[in-house]
C-alpha positions as CSV (number, residue, x, y, z in Angstrom):
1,X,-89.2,18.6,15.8
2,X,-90.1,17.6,19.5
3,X,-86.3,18.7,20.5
4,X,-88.6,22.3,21.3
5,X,-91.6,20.9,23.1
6,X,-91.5,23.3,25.2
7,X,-92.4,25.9,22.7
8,X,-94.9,23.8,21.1
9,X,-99.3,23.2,22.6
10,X,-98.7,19.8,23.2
11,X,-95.4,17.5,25.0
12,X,-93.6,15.1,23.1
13,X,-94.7,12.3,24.9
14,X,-98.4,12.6,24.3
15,X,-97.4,14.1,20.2
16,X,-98.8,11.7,17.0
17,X,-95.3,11.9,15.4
18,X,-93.3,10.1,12.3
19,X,-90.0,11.6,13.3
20,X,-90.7,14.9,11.2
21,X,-88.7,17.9,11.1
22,X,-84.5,18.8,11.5
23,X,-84.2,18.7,8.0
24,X,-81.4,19.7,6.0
25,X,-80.8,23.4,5.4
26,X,-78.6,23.2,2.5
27,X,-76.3,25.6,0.3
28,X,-76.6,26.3,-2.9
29,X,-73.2,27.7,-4.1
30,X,-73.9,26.7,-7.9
31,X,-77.5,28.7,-8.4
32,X,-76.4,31.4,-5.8
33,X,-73.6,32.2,-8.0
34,X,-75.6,32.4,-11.0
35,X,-78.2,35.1,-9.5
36,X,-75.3,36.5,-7.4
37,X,-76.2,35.1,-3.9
38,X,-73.3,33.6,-2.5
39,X,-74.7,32.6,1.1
40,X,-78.2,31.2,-0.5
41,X,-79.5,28.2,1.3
42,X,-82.6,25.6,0.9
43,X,-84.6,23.9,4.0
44,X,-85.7,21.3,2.2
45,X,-88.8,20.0,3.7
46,X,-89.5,17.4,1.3
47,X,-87.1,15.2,3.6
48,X,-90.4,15.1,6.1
49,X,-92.5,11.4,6.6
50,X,-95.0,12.4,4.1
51,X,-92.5,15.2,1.9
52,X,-93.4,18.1,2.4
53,X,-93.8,21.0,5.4
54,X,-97.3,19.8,5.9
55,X,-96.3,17.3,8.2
56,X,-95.4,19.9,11.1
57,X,-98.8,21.3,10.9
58,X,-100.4,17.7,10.6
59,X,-98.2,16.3,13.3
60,X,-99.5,19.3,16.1
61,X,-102.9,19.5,14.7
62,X,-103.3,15.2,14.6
63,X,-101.8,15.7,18.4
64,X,-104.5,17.4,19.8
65,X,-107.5,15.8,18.5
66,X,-108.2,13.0,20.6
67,X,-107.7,15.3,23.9
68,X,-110.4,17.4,21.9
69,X,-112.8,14.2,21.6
70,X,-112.1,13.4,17.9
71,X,-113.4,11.4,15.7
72,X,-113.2,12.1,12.4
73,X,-110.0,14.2,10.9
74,X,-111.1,16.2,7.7
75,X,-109.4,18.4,5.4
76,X,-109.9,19.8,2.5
77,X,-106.9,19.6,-0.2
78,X,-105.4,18.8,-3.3
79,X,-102.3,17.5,-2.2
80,X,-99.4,17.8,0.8
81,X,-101.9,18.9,3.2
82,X,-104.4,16.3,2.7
83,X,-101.2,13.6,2.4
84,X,-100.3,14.6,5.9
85,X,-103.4,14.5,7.1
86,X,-104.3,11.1,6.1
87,X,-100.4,9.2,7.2
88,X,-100.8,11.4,10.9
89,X,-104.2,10.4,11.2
90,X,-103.2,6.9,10.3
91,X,-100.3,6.8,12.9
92,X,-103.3,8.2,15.1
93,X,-105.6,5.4,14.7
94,X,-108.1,7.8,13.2
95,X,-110.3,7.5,9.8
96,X,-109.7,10.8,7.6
97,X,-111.9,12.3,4.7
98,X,-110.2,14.2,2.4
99,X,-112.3,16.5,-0.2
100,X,-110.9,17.3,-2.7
101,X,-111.4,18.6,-6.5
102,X,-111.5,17.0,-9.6
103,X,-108.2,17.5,-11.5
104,X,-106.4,17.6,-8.3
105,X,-102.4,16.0,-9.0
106,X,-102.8,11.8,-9.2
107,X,-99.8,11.0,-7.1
108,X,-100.8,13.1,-4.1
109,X,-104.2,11.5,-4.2
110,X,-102.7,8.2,-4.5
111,X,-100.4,8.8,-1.7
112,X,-103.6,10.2,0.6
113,X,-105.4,6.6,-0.3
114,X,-102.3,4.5,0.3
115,X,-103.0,5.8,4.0
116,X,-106.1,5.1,4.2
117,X,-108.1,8.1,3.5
118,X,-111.4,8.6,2.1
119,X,-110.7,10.8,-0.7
120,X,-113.8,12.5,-2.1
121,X,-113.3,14.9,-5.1
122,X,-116.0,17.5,-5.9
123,X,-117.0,18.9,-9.1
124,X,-116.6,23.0,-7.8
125,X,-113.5,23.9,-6.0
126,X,-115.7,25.7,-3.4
127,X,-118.2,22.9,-2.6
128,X,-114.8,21.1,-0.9
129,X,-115.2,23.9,2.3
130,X,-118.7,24.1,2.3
131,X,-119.2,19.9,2.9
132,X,-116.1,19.8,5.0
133,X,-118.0,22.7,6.8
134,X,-120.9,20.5,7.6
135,X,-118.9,17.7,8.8
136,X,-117.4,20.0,11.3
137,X,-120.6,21.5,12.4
138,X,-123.2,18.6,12.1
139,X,-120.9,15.6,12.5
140,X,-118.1,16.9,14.9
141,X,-114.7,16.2,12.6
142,X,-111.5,17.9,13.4
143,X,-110.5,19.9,10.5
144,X,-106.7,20.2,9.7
145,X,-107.6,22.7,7.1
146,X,-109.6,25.8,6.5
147,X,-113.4,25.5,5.4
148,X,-114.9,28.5,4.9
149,X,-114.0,32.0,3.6
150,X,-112.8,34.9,3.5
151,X,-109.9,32.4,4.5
152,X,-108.0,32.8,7.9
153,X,-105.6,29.7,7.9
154,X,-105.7,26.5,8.7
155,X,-105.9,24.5,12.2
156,X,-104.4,27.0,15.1
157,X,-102.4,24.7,16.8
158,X,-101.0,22.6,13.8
159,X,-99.9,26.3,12.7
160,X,-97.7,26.5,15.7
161,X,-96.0,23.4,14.2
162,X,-94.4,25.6,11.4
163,X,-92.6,27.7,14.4
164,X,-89.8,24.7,14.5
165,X,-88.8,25.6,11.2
166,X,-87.5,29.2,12.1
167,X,-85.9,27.6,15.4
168,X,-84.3,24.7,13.1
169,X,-83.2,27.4,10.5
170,X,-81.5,29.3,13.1
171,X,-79.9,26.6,14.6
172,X,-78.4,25.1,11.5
173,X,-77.3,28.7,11.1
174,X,-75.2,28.6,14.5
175,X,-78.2,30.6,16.6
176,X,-78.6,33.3,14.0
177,X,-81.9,34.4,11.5
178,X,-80.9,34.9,7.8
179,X,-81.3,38.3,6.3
180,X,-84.3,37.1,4.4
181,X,-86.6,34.2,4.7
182,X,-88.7,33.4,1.3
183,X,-91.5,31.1,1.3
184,X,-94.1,29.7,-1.1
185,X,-97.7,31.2,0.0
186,X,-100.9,30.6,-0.5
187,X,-102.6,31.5,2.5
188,X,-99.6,31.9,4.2
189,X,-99.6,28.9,7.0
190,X,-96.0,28.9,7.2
191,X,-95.2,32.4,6.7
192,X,-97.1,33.2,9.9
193,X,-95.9,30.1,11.5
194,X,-92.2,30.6,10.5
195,X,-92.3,34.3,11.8
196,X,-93.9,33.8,14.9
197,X,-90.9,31.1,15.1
198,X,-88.2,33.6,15.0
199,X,-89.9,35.9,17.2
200,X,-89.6,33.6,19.8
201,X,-86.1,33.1,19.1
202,X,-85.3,36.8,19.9
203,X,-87.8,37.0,22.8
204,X,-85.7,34.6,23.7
205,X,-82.4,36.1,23.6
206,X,-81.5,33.2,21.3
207,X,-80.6,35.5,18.0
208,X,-79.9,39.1,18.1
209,X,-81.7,39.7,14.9
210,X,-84.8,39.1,12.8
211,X,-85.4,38.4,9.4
212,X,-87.6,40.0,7.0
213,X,-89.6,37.8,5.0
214,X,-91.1,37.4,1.7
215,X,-94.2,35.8,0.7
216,X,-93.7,34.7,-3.0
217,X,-97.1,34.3,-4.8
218,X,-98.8,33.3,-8.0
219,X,-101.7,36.2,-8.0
220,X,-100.4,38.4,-5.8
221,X,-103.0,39.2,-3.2
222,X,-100.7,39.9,-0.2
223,X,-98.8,42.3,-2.3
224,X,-101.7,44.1,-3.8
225,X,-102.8,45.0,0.2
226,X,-98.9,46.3,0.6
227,X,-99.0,48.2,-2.0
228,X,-102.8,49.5,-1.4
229,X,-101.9,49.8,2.5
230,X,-105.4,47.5,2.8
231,X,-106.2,46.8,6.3
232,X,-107.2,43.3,4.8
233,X,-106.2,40.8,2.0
234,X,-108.2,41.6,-1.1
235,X,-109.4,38.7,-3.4
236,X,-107.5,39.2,-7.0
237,X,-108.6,37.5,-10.5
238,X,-106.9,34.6,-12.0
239,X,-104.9,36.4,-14.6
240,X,-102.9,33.4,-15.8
241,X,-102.9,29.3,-15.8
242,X,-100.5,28.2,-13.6
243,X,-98.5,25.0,-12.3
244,X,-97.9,25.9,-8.9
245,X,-102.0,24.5,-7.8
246,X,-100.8,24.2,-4.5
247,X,-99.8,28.3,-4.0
248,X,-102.2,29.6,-7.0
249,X,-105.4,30.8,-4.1
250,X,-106.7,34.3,-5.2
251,X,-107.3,35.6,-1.3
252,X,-104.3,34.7,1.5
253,X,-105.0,36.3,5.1
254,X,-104.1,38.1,7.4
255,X,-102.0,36.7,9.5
256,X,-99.9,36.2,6.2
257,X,-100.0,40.0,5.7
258,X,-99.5,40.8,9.5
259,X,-96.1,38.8,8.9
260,X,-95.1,40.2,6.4
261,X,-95.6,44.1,7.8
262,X,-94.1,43.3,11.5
263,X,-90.9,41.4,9.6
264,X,-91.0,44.7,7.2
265,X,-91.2,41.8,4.8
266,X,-92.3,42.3,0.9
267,X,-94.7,40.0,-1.4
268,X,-93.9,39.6,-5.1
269,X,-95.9,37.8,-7.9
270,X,-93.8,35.2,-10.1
271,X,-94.3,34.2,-13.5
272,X,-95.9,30.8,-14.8
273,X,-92.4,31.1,-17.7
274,X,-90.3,30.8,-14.3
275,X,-91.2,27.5,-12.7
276,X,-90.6,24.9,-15.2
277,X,-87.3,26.1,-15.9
278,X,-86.6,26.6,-12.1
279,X,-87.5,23.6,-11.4
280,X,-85.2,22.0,-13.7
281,X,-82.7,23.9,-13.0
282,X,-82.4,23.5,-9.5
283,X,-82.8,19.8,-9.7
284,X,-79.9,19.4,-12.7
285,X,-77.1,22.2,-11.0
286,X,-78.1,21.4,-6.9
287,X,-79.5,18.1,-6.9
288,X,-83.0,19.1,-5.3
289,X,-86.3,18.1,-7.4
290,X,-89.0,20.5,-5.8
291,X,-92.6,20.8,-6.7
292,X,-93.6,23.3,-8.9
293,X,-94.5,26.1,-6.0
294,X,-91.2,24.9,-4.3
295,X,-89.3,26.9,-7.0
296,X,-91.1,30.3,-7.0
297,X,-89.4,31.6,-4.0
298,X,-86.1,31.1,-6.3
299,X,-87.4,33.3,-8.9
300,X,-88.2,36.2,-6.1
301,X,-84.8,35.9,-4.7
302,X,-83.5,36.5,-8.7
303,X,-85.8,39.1,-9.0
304,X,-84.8,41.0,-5.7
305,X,-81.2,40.3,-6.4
306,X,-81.7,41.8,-9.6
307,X,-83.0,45.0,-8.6
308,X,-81.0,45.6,-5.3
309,X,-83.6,44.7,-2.5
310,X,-81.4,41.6,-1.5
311,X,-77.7,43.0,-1.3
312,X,-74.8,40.2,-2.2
313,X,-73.4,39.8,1.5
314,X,-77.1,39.0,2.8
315,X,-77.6,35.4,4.0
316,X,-80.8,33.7,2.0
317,X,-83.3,31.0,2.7
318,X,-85.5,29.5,0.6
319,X,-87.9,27.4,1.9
320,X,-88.9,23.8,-0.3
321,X,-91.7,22.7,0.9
322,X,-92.1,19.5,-0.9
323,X,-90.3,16.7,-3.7
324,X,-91.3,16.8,-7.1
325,X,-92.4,13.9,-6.7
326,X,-95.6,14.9,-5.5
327,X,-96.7,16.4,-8.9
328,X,-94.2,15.1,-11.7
329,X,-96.3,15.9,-14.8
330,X,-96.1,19.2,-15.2
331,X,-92.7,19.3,-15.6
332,X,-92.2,15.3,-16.9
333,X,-91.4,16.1,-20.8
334,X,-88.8,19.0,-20.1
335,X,-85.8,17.2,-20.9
336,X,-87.4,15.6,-23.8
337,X,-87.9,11.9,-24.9
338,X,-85.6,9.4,-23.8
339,X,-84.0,8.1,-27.0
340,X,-83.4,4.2,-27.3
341,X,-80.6,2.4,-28.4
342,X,-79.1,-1.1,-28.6
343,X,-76.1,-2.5,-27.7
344,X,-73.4,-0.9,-29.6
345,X,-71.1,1.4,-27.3
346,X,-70.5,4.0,-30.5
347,X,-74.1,4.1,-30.8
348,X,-74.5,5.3,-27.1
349,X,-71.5,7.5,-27.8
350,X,-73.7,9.2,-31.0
351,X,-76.7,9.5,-28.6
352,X,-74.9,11.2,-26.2
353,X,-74.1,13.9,-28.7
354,X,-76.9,14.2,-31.2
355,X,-79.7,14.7,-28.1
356,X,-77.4,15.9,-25.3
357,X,-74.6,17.5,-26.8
358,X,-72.2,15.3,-24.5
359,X,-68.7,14.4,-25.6
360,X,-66.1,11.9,-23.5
């Protein structure tokens, strides 16, 4: 993603990098047909160092914190943002701490000790920001991640890191914005990060057009303040268990909701019954296995197809933000057992009827 240092706080040569970003932008013919989207395409960031979109943020924000007299990095996550953390300040020569909460997904911690962190889990969610609070303030750490609320987003300059998606998305596009641009959001790093992206494509001159985007959430805060016309983001209740941890906040910001109003974006709220079927479906027709929040901009794009928002000629993207890999379980016994045979070729022909209705 260096290609556009000059866009970026800090120059390529002095940038804690694993070769992230320019990944693949690709089309999905086969689940754009079936929700009548013919020019619908995935950047799939789980093709990043530590895969997922957290390592633009992590690569800016690791960057800058030795100029700024680091010590420490801390975050505060349950999963792709304290993973990218931990690898970029790894590549950095710098220890981490990583708070996070108990029941947070295994292989993301796993992957955040395999780099070295010090991962911490807490008993309350919201004891994670107020200890990583007090390292800031009493012990001088460099947070990559919020710590206190109402929420406004995580490190500035690491957000600046999710611009190079827009300018990679138009790029792959041939120097023009999609129609629409539908992200995953919690408190919407990368929606502000994208937008501000593709504004500085057309200050630019570089596209003739902007996008609007669409913040795709699990409790809807963003579009309760659209509908309400709130000059803030309202916190919401938890009406429903969900997979998606990584997206499932109850308060996003306002720099998500200023994107969304200057894009003349829209926010819509998507099922728990959607994702474990998107997932799967996405992975067995296009050959992508996202996480769980990966997949809810797929079932906005369905529902705004359905209802006429998004027209058929429009041009899509859908942003992945991480593999599936990341949090398998969830998901893990959707196809059902494996079944077990022996040797015997007509046996493996039986199998492949009785439990997946497959004749050759």
């Amino acid at each position: 993603m260096w290609r556009y240092e000059e866009l970026l706080p800090v120059a390529a040569a002095d940038a804690v990098s694993l070769n992230e970003g320019w990944t693949p932008l690709t089309a999905c013919p086969r689940y754009g047909a079936r929700v009548r989207v013919p020019r619908l395409f995935v950047k799939d960031e789980s093709r990043n160092p530590t895969w997922s979109f957290k390592d633009r943020l992590a690569a800016v924000a690791v960057s800058l914190a030795r100029p700024f007299g680091a010590s420490v990095i801390g975050c505060s996550s349950s999963g792709n943002a304290g993973a990218a953390a931990a690898a970029y300040a790894a590549r950095a020569g710098l220890p981490c701490v990583v708070l996070t909460f108990a029941g947070a997904a295994g292989a993301m911690l796993t992957q955040m000790q395999a780099y070295g962190a010090m991962v911490v889990a807490t008993r309350e969610k919201a004891d994670r920001w107020t200890l990583l609070r007090r390292g800031v303030e009493q012990r001088g750490w460099y947070p990559t991640t919020p710590y206190f609320g109402p929420p406004v987003g995580s490190n500035a300059y690491g957000l600046e890191g999710y611009k190079t998606i827009a300018y990679e998305i138009a790029e792959q596009l041939g120097w023009r914005a999609p129609t629409w641009c539908v992200l995953p959001v919690a408190y919407g790093d990368a929606l502000a990060g994208v937008w501000r992206g593709f504004e500085d494509l057309a200050r630019l001159g570089l596209i003739a057009t902007l996008p609007r985007m669409v913040a795709s959430e699990i409790y809807g805060s963003l579009a309760e303040a659209l509908r309400t016309n709130a000059a803030s983001v309202p916190a919401v209740t938890a009406d429903h268990a969900s997979i998606a941890a990584s997206i499932a906040t109850l308060q996003s910001t306002y720099q998500a909701l200023h994107a969304l109003r200057a894009s003349h974006g829209l926010a819509h709220r998507v099922g728990a019954e959607d994702l474990v079927a998107l997932r799967h479906e996405l992975a067995s027709i296009e050959g992508l296995y996202a996480e769980p929040s990966s997949v809810a901009p797929l079932a906005t794009i369905r529902a705004l197809r359905a209802t006429g928002v998004i027209r058929e000629d429009d041009t899509v993207v859908a942003l992945m933000t991480a593999t599936g890999l990341k949090d398998p379980v969830p998901t893990s016994s959707h196809p059902g057992a494996i079944p077990l045979i022996g040797s015997d070729f007509a046996g493996l022909l039986d199998t492949l009827r009785s439990a997946y209705g497959f004749s050759a």
